[in-house]
C-alpha positions as CSV (number, residue, x, y, z in Angstrom):
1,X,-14.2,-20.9,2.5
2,X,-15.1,-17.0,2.3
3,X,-13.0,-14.1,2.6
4,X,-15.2,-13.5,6.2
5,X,-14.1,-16.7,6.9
6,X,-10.3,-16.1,6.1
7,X,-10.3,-13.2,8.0
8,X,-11.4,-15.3,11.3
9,X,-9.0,-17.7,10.4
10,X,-6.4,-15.4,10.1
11,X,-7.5,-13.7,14.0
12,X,-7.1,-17.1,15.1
13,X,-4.1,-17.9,13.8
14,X,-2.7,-14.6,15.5
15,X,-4.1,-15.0,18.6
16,X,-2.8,-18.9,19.0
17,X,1.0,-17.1,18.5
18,X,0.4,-14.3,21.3
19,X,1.5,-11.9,18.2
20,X,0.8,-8.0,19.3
21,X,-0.6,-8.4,22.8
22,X,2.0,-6.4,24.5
23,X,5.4,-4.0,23.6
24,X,8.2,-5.5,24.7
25,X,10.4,-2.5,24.5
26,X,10.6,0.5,27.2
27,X,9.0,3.8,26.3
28,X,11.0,6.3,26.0
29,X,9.8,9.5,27.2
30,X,11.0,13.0,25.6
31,X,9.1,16.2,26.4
32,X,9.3,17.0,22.5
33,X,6.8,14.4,21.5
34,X,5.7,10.6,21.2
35,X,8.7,8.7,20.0
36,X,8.3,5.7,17.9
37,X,10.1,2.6,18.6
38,X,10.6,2.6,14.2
39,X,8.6,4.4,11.8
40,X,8.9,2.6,8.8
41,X,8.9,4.7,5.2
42,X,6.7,3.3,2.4
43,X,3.1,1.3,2.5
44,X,4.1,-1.4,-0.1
45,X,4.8,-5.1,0.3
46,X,8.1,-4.4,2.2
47,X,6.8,-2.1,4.5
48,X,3.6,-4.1,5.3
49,X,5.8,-6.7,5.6
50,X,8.3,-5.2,7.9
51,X,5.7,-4.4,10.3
52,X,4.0,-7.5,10.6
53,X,7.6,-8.6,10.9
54,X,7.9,-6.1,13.7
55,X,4.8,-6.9,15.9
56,X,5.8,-10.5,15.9
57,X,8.4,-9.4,18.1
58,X,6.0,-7.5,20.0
59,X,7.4,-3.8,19.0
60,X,3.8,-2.7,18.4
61,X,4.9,1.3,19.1
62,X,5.8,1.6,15.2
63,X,4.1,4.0,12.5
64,X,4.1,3.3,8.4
65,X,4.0,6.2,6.3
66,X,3.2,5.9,2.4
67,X,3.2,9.0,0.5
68,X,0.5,7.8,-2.0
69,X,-2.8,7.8,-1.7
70,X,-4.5,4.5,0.0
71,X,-4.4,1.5,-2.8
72,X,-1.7,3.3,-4.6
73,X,1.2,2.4,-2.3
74,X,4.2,0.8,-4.6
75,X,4.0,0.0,-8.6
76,X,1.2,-2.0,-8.9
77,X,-1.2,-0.1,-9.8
78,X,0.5,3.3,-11.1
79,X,4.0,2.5,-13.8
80,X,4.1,-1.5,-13.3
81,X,2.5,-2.3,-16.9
82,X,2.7,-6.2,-16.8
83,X,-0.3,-8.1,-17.1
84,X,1.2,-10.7,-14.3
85,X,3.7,-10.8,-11.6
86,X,7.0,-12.7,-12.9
87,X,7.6,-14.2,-9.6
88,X,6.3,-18.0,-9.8
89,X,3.1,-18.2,-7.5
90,X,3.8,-20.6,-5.7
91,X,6.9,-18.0,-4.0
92,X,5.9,-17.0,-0.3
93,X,6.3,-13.6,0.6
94,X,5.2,-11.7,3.2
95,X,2.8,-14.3,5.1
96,X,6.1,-14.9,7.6
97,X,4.9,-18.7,7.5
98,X,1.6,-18.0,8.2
99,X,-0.5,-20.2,6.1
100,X,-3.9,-17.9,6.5
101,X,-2.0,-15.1,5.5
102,X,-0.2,-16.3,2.0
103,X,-2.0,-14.9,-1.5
104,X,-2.4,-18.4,-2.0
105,X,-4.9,-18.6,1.2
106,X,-6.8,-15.4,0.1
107,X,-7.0,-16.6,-3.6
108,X,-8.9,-19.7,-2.9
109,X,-11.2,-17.8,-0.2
110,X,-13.0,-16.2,-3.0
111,X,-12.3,-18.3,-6.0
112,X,-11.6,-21.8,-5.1
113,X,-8.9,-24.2,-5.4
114,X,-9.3,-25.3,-8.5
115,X,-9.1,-21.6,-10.1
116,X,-5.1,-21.4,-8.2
117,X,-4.5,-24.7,-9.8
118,X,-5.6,-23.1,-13.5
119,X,-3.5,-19.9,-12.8
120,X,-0.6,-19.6,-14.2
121,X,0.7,-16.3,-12.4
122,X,-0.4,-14.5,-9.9
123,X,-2.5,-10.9,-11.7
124,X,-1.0,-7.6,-11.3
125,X,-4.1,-6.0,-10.2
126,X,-5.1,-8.6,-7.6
127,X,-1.3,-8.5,-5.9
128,X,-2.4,-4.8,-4.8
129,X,-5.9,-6.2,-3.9
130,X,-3.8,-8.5,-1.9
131,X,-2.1,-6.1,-0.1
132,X,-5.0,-3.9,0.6
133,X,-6.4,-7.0,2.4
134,X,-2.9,-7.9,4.4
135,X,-3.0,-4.1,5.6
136,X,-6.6,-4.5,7.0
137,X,-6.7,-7.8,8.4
138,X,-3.5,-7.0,10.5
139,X,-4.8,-3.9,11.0
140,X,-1.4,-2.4,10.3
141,X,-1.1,1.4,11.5
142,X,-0.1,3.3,8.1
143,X,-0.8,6.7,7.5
144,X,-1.1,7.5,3.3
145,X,0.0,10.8,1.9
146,X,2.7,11.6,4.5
147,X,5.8,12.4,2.4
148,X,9.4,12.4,4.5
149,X,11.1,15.2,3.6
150,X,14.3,15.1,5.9
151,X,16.2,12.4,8.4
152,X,17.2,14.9,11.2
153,X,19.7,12.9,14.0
154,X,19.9,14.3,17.3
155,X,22.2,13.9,20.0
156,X,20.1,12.0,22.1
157,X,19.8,9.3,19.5
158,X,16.9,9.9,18.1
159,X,15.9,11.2,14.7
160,X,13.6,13.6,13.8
161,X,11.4,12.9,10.2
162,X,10.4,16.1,8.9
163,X,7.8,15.6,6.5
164,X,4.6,16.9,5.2
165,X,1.5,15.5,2.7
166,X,-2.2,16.2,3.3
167,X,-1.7,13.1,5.9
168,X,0.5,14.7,8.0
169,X,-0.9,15.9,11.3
170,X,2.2,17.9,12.4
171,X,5.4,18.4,10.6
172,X,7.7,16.2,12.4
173,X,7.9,12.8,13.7
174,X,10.3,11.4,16.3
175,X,11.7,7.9,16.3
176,X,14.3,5.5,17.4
177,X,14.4,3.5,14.5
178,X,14.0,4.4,10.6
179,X,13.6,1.9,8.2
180,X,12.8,3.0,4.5
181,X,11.0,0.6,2.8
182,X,11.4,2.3,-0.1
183,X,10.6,0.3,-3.1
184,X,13.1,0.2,-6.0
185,X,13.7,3.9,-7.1
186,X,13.9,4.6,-2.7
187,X,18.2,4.6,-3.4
188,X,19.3,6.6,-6.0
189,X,16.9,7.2,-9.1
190,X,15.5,6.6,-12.3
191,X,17.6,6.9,-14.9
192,X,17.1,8.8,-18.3
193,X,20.2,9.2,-20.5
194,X,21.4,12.6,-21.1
195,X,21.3,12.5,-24.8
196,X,17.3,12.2,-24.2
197,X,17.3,14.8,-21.5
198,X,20.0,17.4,-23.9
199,X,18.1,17.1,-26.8
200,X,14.5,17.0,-26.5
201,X,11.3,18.9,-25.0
202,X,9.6,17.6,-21.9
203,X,6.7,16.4,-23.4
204,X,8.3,13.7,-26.3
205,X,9.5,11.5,-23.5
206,X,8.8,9.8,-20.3
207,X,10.5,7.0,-18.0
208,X,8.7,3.7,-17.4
209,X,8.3,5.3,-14.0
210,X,6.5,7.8,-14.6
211,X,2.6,7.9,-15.4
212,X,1.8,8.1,-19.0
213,X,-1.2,9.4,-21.0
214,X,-1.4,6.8,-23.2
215,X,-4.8,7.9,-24.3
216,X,-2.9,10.9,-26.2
217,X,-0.8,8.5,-28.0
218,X,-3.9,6.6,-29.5
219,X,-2.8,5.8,-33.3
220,X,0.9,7.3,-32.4
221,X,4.2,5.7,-33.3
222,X,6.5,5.5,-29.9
223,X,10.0,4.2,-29.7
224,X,11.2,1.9,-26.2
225,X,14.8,2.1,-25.5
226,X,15.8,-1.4,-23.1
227,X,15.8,-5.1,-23.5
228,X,14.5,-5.7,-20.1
229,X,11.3,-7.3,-18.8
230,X,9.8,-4.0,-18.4
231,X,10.3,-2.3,-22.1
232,X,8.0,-5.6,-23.8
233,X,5.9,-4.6,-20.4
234,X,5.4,-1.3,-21.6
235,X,5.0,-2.4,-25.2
236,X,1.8,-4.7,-25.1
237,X,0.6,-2.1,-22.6
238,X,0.6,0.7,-25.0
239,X,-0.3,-1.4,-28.2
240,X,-3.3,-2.7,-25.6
241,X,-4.2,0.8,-25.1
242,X,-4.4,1.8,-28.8
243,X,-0.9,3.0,-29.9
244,X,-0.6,2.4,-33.5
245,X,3.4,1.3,-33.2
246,X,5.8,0.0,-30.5
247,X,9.3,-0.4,-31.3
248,X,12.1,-1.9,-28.8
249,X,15.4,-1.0,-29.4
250,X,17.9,-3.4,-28.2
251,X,21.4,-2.6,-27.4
252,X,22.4,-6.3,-27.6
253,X,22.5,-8.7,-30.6
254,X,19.9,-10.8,-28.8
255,X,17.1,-10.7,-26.1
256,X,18.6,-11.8,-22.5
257,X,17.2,-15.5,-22.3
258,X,18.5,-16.1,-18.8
259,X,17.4,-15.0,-15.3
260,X,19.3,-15.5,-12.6
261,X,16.9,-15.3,-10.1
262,X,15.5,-18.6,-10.9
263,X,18.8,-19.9,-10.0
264,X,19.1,-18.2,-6.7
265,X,15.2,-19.2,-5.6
266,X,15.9,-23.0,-6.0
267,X,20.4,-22.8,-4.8
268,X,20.0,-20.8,-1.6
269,X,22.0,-17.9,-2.7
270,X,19.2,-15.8,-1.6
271,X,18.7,-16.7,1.9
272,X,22.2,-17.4,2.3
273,X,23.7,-14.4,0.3
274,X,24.7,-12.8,3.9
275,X,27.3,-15.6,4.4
276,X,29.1,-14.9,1.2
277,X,32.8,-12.7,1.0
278,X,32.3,-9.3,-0.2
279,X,34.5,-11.0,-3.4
280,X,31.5,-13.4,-3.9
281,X,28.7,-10.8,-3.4
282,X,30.4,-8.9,-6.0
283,X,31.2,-11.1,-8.7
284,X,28.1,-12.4,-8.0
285,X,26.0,-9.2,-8.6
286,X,28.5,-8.8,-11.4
287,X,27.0,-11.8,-13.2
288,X,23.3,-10.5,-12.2
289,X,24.0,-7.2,-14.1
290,X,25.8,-9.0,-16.8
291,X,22.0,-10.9,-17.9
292,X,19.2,-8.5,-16.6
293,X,16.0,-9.8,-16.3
294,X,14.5,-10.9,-19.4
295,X,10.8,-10.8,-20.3
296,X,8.4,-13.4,-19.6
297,X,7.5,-15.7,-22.4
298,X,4.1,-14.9,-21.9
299,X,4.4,-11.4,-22.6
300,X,7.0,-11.5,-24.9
301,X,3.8,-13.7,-27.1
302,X,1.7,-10.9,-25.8
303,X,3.3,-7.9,-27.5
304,X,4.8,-9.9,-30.3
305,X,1.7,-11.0,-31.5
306,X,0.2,-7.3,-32.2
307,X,0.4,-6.0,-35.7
308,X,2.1,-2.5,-34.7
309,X,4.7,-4.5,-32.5
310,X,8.9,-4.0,-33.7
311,X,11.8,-4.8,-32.4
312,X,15.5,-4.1,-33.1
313,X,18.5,-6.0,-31.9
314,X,22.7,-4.6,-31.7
315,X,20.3,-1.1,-32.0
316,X,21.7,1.2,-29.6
317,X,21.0,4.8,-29.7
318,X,23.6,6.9,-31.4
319,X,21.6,10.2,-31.6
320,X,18.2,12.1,-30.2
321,X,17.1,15.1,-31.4
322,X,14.1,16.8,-32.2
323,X,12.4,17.6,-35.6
324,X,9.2,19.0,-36.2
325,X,8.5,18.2,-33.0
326,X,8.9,14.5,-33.1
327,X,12.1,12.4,-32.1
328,X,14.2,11.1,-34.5
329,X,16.5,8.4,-33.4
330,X,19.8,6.8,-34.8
331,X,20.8,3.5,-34.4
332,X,23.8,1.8,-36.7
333,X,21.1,0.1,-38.4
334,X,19.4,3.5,-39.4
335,X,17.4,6.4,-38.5
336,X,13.6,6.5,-37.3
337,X,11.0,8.9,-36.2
338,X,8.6,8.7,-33.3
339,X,5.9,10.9,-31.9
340,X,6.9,9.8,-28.1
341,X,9.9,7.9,-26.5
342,X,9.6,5.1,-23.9
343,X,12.7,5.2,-21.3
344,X,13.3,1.6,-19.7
345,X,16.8,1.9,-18.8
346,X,16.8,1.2,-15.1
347,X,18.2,3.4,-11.9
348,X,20.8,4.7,-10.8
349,X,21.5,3.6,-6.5
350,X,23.5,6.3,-4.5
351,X,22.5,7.7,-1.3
352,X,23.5,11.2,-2.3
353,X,20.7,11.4,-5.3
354,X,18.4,10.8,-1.7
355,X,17.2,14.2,-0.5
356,X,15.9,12.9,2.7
357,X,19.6,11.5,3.6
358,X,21.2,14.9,2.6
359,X,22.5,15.7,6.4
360,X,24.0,12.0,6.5
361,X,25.1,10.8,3.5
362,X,28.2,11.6,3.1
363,X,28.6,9.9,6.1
364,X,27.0,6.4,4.4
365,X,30.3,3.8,3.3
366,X,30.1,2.8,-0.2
367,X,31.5,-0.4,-1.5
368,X,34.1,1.6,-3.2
369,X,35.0,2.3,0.8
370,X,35.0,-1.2,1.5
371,X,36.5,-3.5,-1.4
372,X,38.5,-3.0,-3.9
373,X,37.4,-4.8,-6.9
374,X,39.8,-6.4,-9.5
375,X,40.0,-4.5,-12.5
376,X,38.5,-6.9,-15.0
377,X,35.2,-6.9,-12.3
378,X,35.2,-3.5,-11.3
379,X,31.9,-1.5,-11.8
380,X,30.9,2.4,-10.8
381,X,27.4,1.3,-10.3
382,X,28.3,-1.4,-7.8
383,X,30.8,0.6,-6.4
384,X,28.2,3.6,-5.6
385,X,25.7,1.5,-3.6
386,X,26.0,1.4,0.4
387,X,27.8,-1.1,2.0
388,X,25.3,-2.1,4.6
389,X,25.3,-5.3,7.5
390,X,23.5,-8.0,7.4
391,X,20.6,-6.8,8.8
392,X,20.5,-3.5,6.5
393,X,21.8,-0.9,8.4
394,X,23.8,2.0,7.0
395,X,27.3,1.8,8.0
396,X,29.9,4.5,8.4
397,X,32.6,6.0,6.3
398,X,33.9,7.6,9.5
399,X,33.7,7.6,13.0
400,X,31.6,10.9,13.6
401,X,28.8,9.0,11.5
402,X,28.5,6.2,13.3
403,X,27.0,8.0,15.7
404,X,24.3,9.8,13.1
405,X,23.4,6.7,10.8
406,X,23.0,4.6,14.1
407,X,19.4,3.3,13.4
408,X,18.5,3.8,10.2
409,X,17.7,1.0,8.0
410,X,17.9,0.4,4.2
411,X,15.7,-1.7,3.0
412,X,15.4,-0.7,0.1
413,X,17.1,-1.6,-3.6
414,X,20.0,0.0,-2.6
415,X,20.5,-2.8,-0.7
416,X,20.9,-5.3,-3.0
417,X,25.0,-5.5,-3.1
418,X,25.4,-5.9,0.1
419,X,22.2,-8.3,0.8
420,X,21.0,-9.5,-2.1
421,X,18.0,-10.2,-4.0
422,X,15.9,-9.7,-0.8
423,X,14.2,-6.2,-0.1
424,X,14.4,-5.9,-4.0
425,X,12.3,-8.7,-5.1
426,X,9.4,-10.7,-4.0
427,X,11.3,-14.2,-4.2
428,X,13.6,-12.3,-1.3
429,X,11.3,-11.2,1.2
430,X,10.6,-14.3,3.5
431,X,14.1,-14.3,4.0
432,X,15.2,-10.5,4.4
433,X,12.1,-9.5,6.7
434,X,12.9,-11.5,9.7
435,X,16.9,-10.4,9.3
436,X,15.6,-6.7,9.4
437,X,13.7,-7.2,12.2
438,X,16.1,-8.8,14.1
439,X,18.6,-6.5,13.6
440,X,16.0,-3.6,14.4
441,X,15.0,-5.6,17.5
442,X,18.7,-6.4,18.5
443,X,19.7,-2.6,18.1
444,X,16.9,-1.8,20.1
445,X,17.6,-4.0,23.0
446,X,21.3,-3.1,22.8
447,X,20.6,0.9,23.2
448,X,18.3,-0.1,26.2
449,X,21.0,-2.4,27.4
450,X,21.9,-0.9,30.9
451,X,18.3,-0.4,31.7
452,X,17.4,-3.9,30.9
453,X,20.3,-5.6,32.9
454,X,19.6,-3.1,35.9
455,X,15.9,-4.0,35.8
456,X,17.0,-7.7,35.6
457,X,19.3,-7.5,38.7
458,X,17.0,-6.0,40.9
459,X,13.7,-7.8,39.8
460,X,12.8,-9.9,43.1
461,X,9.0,-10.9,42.3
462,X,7.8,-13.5,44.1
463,X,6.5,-16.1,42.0
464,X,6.9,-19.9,44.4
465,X,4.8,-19.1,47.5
466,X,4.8,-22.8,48.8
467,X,6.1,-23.3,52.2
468,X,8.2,-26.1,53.9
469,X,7.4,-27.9,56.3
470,X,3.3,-27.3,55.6
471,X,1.7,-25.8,58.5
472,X,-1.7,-27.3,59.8
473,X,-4.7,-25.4,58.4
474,X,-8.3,-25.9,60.3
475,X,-11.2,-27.1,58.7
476,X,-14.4,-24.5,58.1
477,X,-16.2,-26.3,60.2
478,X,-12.7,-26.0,63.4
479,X,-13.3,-29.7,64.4
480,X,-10.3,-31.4,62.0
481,X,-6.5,-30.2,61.5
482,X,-5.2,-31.7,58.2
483,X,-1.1,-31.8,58.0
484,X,-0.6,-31.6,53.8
485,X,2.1,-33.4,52.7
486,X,3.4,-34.6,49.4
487,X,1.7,-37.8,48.0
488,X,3.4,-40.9,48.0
């Protein structure tokens, strides 16, 4: 099979299921502008996703907007440094059970079945090349470098999106729905440690985030503080690109060794997460925090194996500062100098680190609004993340916010107390898409409620015209009546 033929495949397949022919939902007319149905915030796999997801249930009046250029939507090809994706291949994802539409499908229509069988994971670089091909065979309507600036609610229930970018053809868009698809950092942000931040210039440091010119540290000696997948990421990706040394500084005596998200693929805990007591979902996020994710094998071999490669376990950092212009760190194992430091320490998830949500979030409930966690369990960084429904909608602290976060969607990292591994990971999204877009879809035909149920009572379309008994009909030729009557 080619990709040409995929492609027609994948037409075929769309047409058989009726998916986009019509919008089911009333337009809503306002003198101010077009108003969107949803306008969903960020091109990546979750907001590709979510609007396939959407147009399946015929809301086809929706907009993406991406604030990166096209092909550079999400990590995979700008601070993502693995060589693969850690998510087993044979995962689904955002193919919504559509067999012409899974990586799988598109792999083997350029390289063959026996090449999937030989791989191993699925490659970085040809995830994004996947997701490039999603967005153009769906011909999915996103709009790249359109940055949202500000959620504006109105009293008529409909938010304004002030934004801007070289994209943007106006400076506001109007919609009913808002759901930000905002990748990993979209709820709070990265975090950097203050004794980094306090204590050394701009240039001797960067987050894992951020984009790095590694070329400049050809020959260098750099320093990566974490134990997660992403610091031995980060590692073989420098020593690959010429650094002479790569230390990882551990906090713990050992590397994590377990990943519970292995667990939760084969148990149901993802899919099912929604059904668990707010004491379940917390102890059980509890544990997930407690292991982090640990490296691959396969690139833990990769970095270990290059000459420059160190590592250093029960290391924490004691002490940055900055000598000579280079960064000397202490650890209670001893003090070390680097030309440039490697941050892979995570984020930090709170709606009011969001600037677009700065006219609602104090509005947003927390789960330290909403559970009280035993003492021996309790965590601030739990406790700061929204407590969202089941279908990832903001809730309200209060009652005058109920009314303001009415429609807007997280689906995003933030979410992952409240719903679980699902917007968050890759192994999550075949179950969290088509709860999103139910609950979009639901809110949608709730707020047209009265409308709907008025058009319903006075619909009166004829659609049986028979007539009983049959009356005689004449013949062309007006010799013969024929009386029609049911066969025996």
């Amino acid at each position: 099979m080619s990709l040409e033929t995929l492609n027609e495949q994948v037409r075929t397949d769309l047409s058989y299921l009726a998916i986009g022919d019509h919008n089911r939902v009333p337009p809503l007319n306002q003198p101010k502008g077009h108003v969107y149905d949803a306008i969903i915030v960020g091109g990546g796999q979750s907001g590709l996703g979510t609007a396939f997801g959407l147009l399946r249930e015929k809301i086809s009046n929706i907009l993406v907007i991406d604030e990166n250029n096209e092909g550079l939507e999400g990590p995979w090809k700008t601070y993502a440094r693995m060589v693969t994706l850690r998510t087993p291949k044979h995962l689904t994802t955002i193919d919504l059970g559509i067999p012409s539409l899974t990586f799988r499908a598109w792999w083997e229509a350029q390289f063959g079945q026996e090449s999937w069988e030989r791989m191993d994971k699925i490659p970085r670089e040809e995830w994004m090349n996947y997701l490039k091909w999603y967005r153009e065979v769906l011909k999915l309507p996103v709009i790249n470098k359109v940055k949202l600036k500000l959620v504006e609610p109105t009293e008529e229930g409909i938010h304004k999106l002030h934004i801007e970018g070289q994209g943007a053809r106006s400076t506001l868009l109007l919609a009913r729905k808002i759901i930000l698809a905002t990748g990993i950092q979209g709820g709070g942000e990265w975090h950097i440690p203050s004794m980094i931040t306090e204590n050394l210039p701009r240039h001797l440091y960067a987050h894992t985030s951020e984009s790095i010119d590694f070329p400049s540290l050809k020959g260098k000696k750099i320093a990566i503080l974490g134990g997660g997948a992403s610091a031995f990421d980060n590692a073989h990706f420098a020593l690959s690109e010429g650094v002479a040394k790569a230390h990882v500084f551990i906090r713990r005596q050992e590397i994590p060794r377990i990943n519970p998200i292995r667990h939760m693929e084969a148990s149901g805990i993802i899919e099912r997460f929604h059904t668990l007591s707010d004491a379940d979902k917390y102890a059980v996020m509890t544990h997930f925090f407690t292991h982090n994710q640990p490296p691959t094998t396969d690139m833990f071999q990769r970095a270990s194996s290059w000459p420059g490669f160190g590592m250093h376990l029960g290391s924490p950092w004691l002490q940055v500062k900055n000598v000579d212009n280079q960064a000397v760190v202490t650890t209670p194992k001893g003090t070390y100098t680097f030309d440039y430091l490697i941050v892979s320490t995570g984020l930090v998830t709170d709606p009011s680190l969001r600037p677009e949500l700065k006219l609602v979030e104090s509005h947003i409930a927390r789960w330290s609004d909403c559970y009280d966690a035993p003492d021996e369990t309790a965590n601030p960084i739990i406790d700061a993340h929204p407590y969202l429904s089941p279908g990832f909608a903001f809730q309200s602290r209060d009652e005058k916010g109920k009314r303001l976060l009415h429609g807007i969607f997280a689906f995003n990292y933030s979410a992952l107390i409240s719903c679980g591994i699902s917007a968050s990971a890759l192994s999550g999204l075949r179950f969290s898409i088509p709860k999103l877009v139910a609950a979009v879809a639901e809110q949608l035909f709730t707020d047209n409620r009265s409308d709907i149920l008025k058009k319903f009572f006075d619909y009166n379309e004829v659609e049986f015209t028979e007539e009983w008994p049959r009356k005689e009909r004449q013949t062309d030729s007006g010799s013969q009546t024929f009386k029609y009557s049911i066969p025996s």
